[in-house]
N, C-alpha and C positions, 0 to 999 in steps of 0.2 A: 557647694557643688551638689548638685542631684543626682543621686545615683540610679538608673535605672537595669534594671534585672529584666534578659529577653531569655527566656528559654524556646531552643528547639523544639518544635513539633513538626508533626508526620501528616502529609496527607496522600493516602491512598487514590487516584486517580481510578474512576473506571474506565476499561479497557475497550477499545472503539473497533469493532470490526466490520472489515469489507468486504464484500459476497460479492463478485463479477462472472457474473453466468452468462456464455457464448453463444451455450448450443439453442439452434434454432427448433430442436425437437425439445417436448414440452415434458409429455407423459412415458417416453421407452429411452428418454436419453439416460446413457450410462455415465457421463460427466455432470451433470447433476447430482444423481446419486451418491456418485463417490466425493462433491463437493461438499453436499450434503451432508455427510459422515464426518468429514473434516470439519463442518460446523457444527455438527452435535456433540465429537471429541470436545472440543475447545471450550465450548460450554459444560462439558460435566465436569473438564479441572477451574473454568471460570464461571459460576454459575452467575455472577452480575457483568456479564458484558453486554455489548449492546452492539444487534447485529445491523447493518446498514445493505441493505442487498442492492446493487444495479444489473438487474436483467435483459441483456442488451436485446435479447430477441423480444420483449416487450419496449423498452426507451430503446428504441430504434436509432444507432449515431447514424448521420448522412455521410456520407464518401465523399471524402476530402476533393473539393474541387475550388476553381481561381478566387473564389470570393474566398472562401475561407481562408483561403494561401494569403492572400494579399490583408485580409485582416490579421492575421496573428505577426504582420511583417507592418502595419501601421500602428505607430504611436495612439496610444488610449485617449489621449486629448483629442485626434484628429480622425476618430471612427466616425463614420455617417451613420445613420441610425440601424441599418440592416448589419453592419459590424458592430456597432455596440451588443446588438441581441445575440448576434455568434460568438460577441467575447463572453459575455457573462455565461453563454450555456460551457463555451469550452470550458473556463473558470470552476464554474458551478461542479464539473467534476473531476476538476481538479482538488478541487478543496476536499471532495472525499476520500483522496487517494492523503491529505495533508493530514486531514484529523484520523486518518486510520493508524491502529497501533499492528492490528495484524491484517494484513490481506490475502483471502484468498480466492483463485482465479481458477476456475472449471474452462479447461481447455483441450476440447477433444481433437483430434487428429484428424482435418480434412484437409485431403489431398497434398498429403506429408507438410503441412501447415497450420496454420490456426486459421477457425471462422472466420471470413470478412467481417464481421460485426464487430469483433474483439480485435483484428487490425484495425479501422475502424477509429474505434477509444484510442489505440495507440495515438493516431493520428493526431488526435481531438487534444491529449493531454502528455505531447512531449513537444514541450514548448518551452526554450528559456528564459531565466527568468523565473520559472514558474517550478518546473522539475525539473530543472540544470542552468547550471552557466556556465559561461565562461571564463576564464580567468590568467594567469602568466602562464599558469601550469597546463593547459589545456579545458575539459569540460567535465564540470563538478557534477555529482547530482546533489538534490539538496533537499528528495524525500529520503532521512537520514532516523534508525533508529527506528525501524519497523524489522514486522517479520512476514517472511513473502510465503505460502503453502501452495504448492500446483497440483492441481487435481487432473492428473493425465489418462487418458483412456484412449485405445485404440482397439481396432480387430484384428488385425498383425502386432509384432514385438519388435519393436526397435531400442529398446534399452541395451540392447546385445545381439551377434549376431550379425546374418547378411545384410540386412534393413535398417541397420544401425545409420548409416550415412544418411539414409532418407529423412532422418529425424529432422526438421526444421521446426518443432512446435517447441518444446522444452526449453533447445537453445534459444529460440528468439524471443521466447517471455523471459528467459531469466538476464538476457543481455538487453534488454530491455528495461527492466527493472533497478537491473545495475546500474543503467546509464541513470538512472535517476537517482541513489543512491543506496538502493536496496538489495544488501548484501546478503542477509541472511535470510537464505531461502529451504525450504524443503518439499520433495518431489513425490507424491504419491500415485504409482502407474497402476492401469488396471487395465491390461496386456493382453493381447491375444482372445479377443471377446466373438471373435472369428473363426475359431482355430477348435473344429471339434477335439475332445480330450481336454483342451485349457478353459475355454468358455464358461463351462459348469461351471466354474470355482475361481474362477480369476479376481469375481469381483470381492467375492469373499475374503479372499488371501489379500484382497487390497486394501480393504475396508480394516483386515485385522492386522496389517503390517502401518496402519497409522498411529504417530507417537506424538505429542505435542508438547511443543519445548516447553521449560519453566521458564516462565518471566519473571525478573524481580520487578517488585514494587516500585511504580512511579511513586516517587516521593518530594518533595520541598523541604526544603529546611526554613528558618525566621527569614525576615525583611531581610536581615542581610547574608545572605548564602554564603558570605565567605568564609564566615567566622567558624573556627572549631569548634571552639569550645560551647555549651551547652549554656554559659552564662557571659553576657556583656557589662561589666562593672567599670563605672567609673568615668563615664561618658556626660556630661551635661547635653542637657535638652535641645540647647543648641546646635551643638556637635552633630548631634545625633540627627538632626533635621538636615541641618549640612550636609552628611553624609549621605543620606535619602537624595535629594537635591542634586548632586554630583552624580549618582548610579542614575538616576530615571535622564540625566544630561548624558553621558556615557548610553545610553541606551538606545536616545534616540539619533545620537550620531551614527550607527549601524547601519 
């Protein structure tokens, strides 16, 4: 019998981040800035990540209208060519929201809402199938195992207070994200940028009240992930191939 010996090893993943900036102002927007901060945090405790930014006031999404509706509701086999090119762009960012480990999204407050541009993406990338399904249970999301950071800024304070109700920006990106599976989110506001007495310092105290979780290590373990123990003895070549053969068959039954 041929004994082969697998030891566990580790690999380190690097860390994929998503930058979605709203605002339609370039050079004085305060959600930029403060989104900004959130990506330079994240880089001084991750100094090898790798940032991916979608600028929607530069990639411009189009407002969801009948062609689109009617392409995300037609079978991929039976697109004409004008839906083929709207699947692949919706797709296209979708898959940034898939390979991303952390996202985060500058969402300043217009007209106790988020920018048309960033409703917009919602549009373009809540699609099931893609970032949910459905299932007995009702509807899954299935971007799962991310970290969501919202970079909030208004010129009134709605975190508390009269104005509180007005809020629709925070709630509707974070039920939003949820719907897709992304639970663990964190909120950083920078309040009251209107409001002489708070303005001064709001963004400051905003910038400095941001904390960024600890991520563990994406890791892998050997070909076969099941195994505890750090050594496989006693396995023939055969077996062992077997076994391969059966998991990659299991796999793509899914």
């Amino acid at each position: 019998m041929q004994i082969i010996l697998l030891k566990k090893f580790k690999i380190q993943k690097m860390k994929n981040i998503l930058h979605i900036i709203s605002s339609p102002r370039v050079e004085v927007s305060a959600s930029r800035k403060l989104g900004k901060a959130v990506i330079e945090k994240i880089q001084e405790k991750y100094p090898d990540v790798v940032v991916k930014e979608r600028d929607l006031s530069k990639d411009s999404i189009p407002i969801l209208e009948e062609v689109h509706i009617n392409t995300f509701f037609t079978p991929v086999e039976s697109h004409s060519q004008e839906q083929a090119a709207i699947n692949e762009y919706s797709t296209g960012l979708i898959s940034e929201l898939q390979e991303a480990d952390i996202i985060v999204v500058d969402s300043p407050m217009y007209n106790f809402s988020v920018p048309a541009s960033l409703r917009a993406y919602f549009d373009f990338t809540s699609r099931a199938g893609y970032t949910f399904k459905y299932d007995e249970n009702g509807p899954k999301g299935l971007l799962n195992n991310k970290k969501l950071y919202i970079a909030f800024t208004s010129g009134n304070i709605y975190s508390e207070g009269p104005y509180q109700v007005y809020d629709s920006n925070v709630p509707y990106v974070k039920n939003i994200f949820g719907f897709y599976g992304v639970t663990d989110v964190s909120v950083f506001r920078a309040e009251g940028l209107s409001i002489p007495g708070i303005q001064e310092t709001a963004m400051e105290k905003a910038i400095e009240a941001i904390i960024i979780d600890q991520f563990s290590d994406i890791t892998r373990k050997g070909r076969l992930t099941n195994l505890q123990s750090s050594f496989l003895i006693g396995f023939s070549q055969s077996r062992f191939d077997q076994l391969e053969m059966e998991k990659r068959a299991k796999a793509r039954s899914y």
